[in-house]
NUZAVEX-650258 format. One record per residue: x negated, y, z of N, C-alpha, C, O in turn; residue in one letter. Coordinates in steps of 0.05 Angstrom, whole numbers, plus 5000, padded with zeros to 4 digits. Layout:
N
XYZXYZXYZXYZA/...
% end
This chain:
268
498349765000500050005000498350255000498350424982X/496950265021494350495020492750464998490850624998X/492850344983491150344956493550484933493150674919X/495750354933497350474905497950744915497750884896X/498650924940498951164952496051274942496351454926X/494151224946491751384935492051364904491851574891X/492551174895492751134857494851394853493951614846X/497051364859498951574855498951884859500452044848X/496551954881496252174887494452374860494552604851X/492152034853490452164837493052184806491852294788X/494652144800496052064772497652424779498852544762X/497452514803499852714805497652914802498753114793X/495152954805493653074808491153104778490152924765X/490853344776489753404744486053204749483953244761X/486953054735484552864740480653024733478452964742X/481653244714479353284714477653504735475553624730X/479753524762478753674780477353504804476853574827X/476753144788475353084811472852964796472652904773X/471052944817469252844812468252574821467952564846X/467652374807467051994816464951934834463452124836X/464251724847461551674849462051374867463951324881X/459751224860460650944881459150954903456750964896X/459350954927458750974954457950624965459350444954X/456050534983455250364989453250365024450950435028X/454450295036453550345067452449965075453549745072X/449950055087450149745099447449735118445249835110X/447849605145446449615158444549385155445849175158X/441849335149440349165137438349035159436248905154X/439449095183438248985206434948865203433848675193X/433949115220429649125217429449135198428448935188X/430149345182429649355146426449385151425849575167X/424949275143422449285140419749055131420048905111X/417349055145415748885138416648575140415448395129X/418648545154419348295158421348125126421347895119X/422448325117424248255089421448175071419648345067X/421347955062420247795046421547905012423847995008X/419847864996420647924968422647744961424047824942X/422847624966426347474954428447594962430347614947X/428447714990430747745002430648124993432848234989X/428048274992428948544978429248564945429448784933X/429048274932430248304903433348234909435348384908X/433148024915437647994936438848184929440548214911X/437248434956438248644976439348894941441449014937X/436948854923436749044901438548914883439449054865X/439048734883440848554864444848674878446448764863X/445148644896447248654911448548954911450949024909X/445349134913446649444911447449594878449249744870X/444949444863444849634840447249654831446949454818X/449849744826451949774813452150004824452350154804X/452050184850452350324857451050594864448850604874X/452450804859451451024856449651154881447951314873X/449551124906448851224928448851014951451150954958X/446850874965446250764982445350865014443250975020X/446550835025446350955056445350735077447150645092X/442950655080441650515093442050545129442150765140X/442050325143441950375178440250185178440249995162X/437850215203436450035222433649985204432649755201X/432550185194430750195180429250185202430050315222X/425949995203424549985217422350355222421450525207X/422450315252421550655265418650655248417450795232X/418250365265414750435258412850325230414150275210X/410050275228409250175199411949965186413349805199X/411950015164413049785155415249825147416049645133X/417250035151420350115145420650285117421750215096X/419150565123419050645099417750635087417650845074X/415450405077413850305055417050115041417750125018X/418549925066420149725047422249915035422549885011X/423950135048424650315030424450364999425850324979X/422250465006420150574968420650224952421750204930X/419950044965419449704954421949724942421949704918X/424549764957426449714948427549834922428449724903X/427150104928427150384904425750324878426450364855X/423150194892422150004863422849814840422449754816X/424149754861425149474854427949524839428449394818X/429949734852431249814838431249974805433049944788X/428950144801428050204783426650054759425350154741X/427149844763426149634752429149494736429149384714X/431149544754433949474739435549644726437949604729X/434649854711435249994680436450244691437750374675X/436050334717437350564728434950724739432950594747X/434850954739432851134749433751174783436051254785X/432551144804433151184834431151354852428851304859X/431751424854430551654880431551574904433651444903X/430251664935430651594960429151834979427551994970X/430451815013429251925021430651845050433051825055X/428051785068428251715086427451905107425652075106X/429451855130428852005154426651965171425251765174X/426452205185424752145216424651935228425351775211X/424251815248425151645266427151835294426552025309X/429451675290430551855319430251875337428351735343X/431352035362429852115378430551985410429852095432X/432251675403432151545424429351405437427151375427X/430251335463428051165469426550935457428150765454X/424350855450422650755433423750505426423050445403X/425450305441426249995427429150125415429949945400X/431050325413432550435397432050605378434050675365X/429450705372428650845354429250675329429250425327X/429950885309429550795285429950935258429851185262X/430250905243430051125218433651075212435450965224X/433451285178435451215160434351245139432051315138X/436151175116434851265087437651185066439150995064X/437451465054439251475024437951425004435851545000X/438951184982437051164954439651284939441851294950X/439451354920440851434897440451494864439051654852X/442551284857441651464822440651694806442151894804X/439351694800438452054805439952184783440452424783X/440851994763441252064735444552264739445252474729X/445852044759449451994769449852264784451752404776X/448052354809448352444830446152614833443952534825X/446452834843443153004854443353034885445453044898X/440853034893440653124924441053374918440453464896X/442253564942442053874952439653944971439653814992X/438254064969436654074994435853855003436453644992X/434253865025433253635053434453515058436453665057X/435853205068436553185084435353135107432953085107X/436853155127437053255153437553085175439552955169X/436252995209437752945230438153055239436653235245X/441653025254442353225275441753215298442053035314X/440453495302438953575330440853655352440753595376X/442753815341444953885369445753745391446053825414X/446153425379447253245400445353025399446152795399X/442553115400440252875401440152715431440252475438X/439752995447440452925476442552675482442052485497X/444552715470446952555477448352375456450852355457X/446752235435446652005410444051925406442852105395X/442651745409440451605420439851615387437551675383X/441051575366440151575344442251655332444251525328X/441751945326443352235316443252125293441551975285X/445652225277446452155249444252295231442852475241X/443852205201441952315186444552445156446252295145X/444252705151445552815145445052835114442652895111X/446352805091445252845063446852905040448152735029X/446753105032448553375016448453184989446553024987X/449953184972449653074946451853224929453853334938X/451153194906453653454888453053214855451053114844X/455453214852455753034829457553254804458753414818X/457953294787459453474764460253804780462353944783X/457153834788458054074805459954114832460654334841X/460553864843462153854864459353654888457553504881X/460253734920458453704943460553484958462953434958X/458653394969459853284995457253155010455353054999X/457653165030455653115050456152815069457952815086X/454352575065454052395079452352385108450252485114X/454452225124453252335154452552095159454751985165X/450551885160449051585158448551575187446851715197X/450351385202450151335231450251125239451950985228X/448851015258447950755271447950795308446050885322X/451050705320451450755344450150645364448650475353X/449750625385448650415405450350205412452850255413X/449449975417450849785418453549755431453949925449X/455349605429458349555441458049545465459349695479X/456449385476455149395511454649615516455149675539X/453549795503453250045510455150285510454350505516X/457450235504459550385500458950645480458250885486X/459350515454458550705430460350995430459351215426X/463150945436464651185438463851445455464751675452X/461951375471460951575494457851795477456752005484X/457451585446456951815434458351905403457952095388X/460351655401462051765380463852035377464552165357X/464752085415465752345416465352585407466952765400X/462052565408461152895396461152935367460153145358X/462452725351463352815323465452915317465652985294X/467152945333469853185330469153405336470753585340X/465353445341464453765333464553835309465954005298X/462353635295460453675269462053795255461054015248X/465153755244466253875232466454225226466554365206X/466354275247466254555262463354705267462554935273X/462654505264459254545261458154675232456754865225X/459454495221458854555189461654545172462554375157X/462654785180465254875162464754905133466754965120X/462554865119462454925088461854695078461554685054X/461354455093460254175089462253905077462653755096X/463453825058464653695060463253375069461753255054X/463953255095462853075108465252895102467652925099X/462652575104464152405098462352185120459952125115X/463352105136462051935167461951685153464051585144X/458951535150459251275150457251085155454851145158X/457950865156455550625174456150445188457650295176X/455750365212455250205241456950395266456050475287X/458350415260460550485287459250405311458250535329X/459450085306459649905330461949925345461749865369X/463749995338466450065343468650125323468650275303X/470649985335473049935309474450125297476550145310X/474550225284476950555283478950605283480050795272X/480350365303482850315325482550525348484250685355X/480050485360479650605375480350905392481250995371X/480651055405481851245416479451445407480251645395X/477151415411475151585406475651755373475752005370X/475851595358476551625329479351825329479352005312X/482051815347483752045343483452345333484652455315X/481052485353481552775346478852735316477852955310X/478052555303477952605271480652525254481852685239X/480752455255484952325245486652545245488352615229X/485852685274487352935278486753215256488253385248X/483453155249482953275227483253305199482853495183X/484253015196484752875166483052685157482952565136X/481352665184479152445168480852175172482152135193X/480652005153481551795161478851515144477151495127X/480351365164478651055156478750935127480950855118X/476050915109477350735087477450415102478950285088X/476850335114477649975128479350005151478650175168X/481449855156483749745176482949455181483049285163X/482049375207481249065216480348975197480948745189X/478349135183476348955166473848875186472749065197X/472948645190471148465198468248525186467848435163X/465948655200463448645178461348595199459848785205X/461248395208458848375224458647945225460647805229X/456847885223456847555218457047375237455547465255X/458147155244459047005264456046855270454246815254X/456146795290453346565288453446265272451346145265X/455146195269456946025251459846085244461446205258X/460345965216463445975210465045755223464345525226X/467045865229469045635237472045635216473545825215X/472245395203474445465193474145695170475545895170X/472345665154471645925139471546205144471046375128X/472346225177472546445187469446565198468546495219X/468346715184464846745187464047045201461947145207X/466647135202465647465204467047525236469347445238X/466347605253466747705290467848045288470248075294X/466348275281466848555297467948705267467748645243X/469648965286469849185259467849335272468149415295X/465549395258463749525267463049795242462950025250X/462649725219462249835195465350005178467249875169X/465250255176467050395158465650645154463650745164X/467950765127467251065123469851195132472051085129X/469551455145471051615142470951835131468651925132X/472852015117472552185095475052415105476852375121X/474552595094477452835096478952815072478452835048X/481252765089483052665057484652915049486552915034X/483853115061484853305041482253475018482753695007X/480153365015477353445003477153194982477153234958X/477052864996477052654980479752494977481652464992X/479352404957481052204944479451894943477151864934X/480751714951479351364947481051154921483351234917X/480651014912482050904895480750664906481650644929X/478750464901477050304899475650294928475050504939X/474950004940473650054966474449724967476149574956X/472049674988471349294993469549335009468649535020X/468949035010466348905021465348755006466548684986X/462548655016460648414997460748245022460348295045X/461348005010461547675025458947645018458947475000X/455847745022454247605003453547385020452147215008X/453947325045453347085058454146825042452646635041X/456046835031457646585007455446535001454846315010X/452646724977451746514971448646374979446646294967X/449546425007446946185027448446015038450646025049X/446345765035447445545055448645495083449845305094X/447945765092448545825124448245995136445846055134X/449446155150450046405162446546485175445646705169X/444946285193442746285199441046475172439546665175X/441646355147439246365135439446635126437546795124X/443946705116444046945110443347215122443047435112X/442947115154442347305176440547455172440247675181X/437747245145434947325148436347595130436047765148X/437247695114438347955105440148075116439848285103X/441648125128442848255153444648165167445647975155X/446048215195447848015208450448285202452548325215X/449648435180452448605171452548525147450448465135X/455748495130456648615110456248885099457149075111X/454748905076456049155059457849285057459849135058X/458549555055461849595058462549805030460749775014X/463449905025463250064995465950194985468050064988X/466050424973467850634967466350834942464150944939X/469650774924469851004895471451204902473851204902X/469751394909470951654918471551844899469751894883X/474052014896474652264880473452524901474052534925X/471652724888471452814904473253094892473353124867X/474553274906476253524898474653704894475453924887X/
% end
């Protein structure tokens, strides 16, 4: 139903006032020296279709953003031109530290400026979102790439300070996405809803079971985007099962214990 309501909005609306792009979020758990070359041709095999990649849990120290660039390579190697750019390491304590990184088509999409971590609420998000402006047919919107602290840790206690950002950056069209670690059922998530942002996933499942039972392989809603739906429009949006094609959840783990998650956004 939430899919033909977005089809219909875009059919009522003069199509050539938006602009496309395919969106791709996925947390790749210790992206780094440890990913063996099979598993970052996979990783490059799985994304290339898509226009903009938003990486979480990139390794802090040696070894993260060298596999970055590996990947970017590697992608460039599959008939598309790609550019990337990875963050700082954030500014949690040292076994939560960790990076981000956006790759993108360069041909599809341009970067704006720097991107950026947010410093305002470093104090109080152990690993502050990494911020990244992009403008496709002359139109912006801004990806906010976040990786919460764990569910034991009660992620909402820093998900709250994003019903600033908005207000923070009134000229920004922001679009929140990544590793929640929290469902966007949740109470925390209201005053963005209250804004217009809403969830592209409802009880979608993206985090891997230690085994399947019953074909049932996937445990948490941890992974979504949220967007302002009076700025964007969605038509198109999923996940990748790429666990299907390993013999076993163990082995698929060695590439992340998340699903991919992904969105064809109109932007206004």
């Amino acid at each position: 139903m939430k899919i033909l309501i977005s089809y219909v909005l875009l059919l009522l609306l003069p199509f050539q006032s938006f602009a496309q792009t395919k969106v791709i979020s996925w947390n790749l758990k210790n992206f780094g020296k440890s990913k063996s070359q099979p598993a970052l041709n996979f990783i490059a095999n799985t994304v290339k279709d898509y226009d903009i990649i938003a990486v979480q849990e990139v390794v802090a120290g040696y070894g993260g953003a060298q596999t970055v660039a590996k990947l970017a390579d590697l992608l460039n190697e599959k008939g598309s031109k790609w550019n990337y750019s990875i963050s700082d390491p954030t500014s949690g304590s040292s076994y939560k530290r960790e990076r981000y990184a956006f790759i993108w088509k360069s041909n599809k999409v341009k970067l704006k400026g720097n991107p950026w971590l947010e410093k305002k609420y470093n104090l109080e998000i152990d690993r502050e979102p990494y911020f990244g402006t992009f403008e496709i047919d002359k139109k912006t919107f801004t990806l906010v790439n976040f990786h919460a602290i764990t569910k034991s840790k009660q992620p909402e206690t820093e998900i709250k300070y994003f019903k600033f950002l908005p207000q923070e950056y009134p000229n920004l069209n922001l679009v929140f996405l990544g590793d929640f670690n929290c469902p966007e059922s949740h109470t925390v998530f209201n005053p963005l809803k209250k804004m217009a942002f809403v969830p592209i996933f409802q009880k979608q499942k993206t985090t891997l079971k230690k085994e399947c039972r019953e074909n049932n392989c996937l445990a948490s809603e941890f992974d979504n985007v949220f967007y302002n739906s009076n700025k964007i429009k969605t038509v198109n949006s999923g996940v990748i099962l790429f666990y299907k094609k390993f013999d076993s959840l163990e082995e698929a783990s060695k590439i992340s214990d998340h699903i991919p998650i992904w969105a064809e956004i109109f932007v206004n």
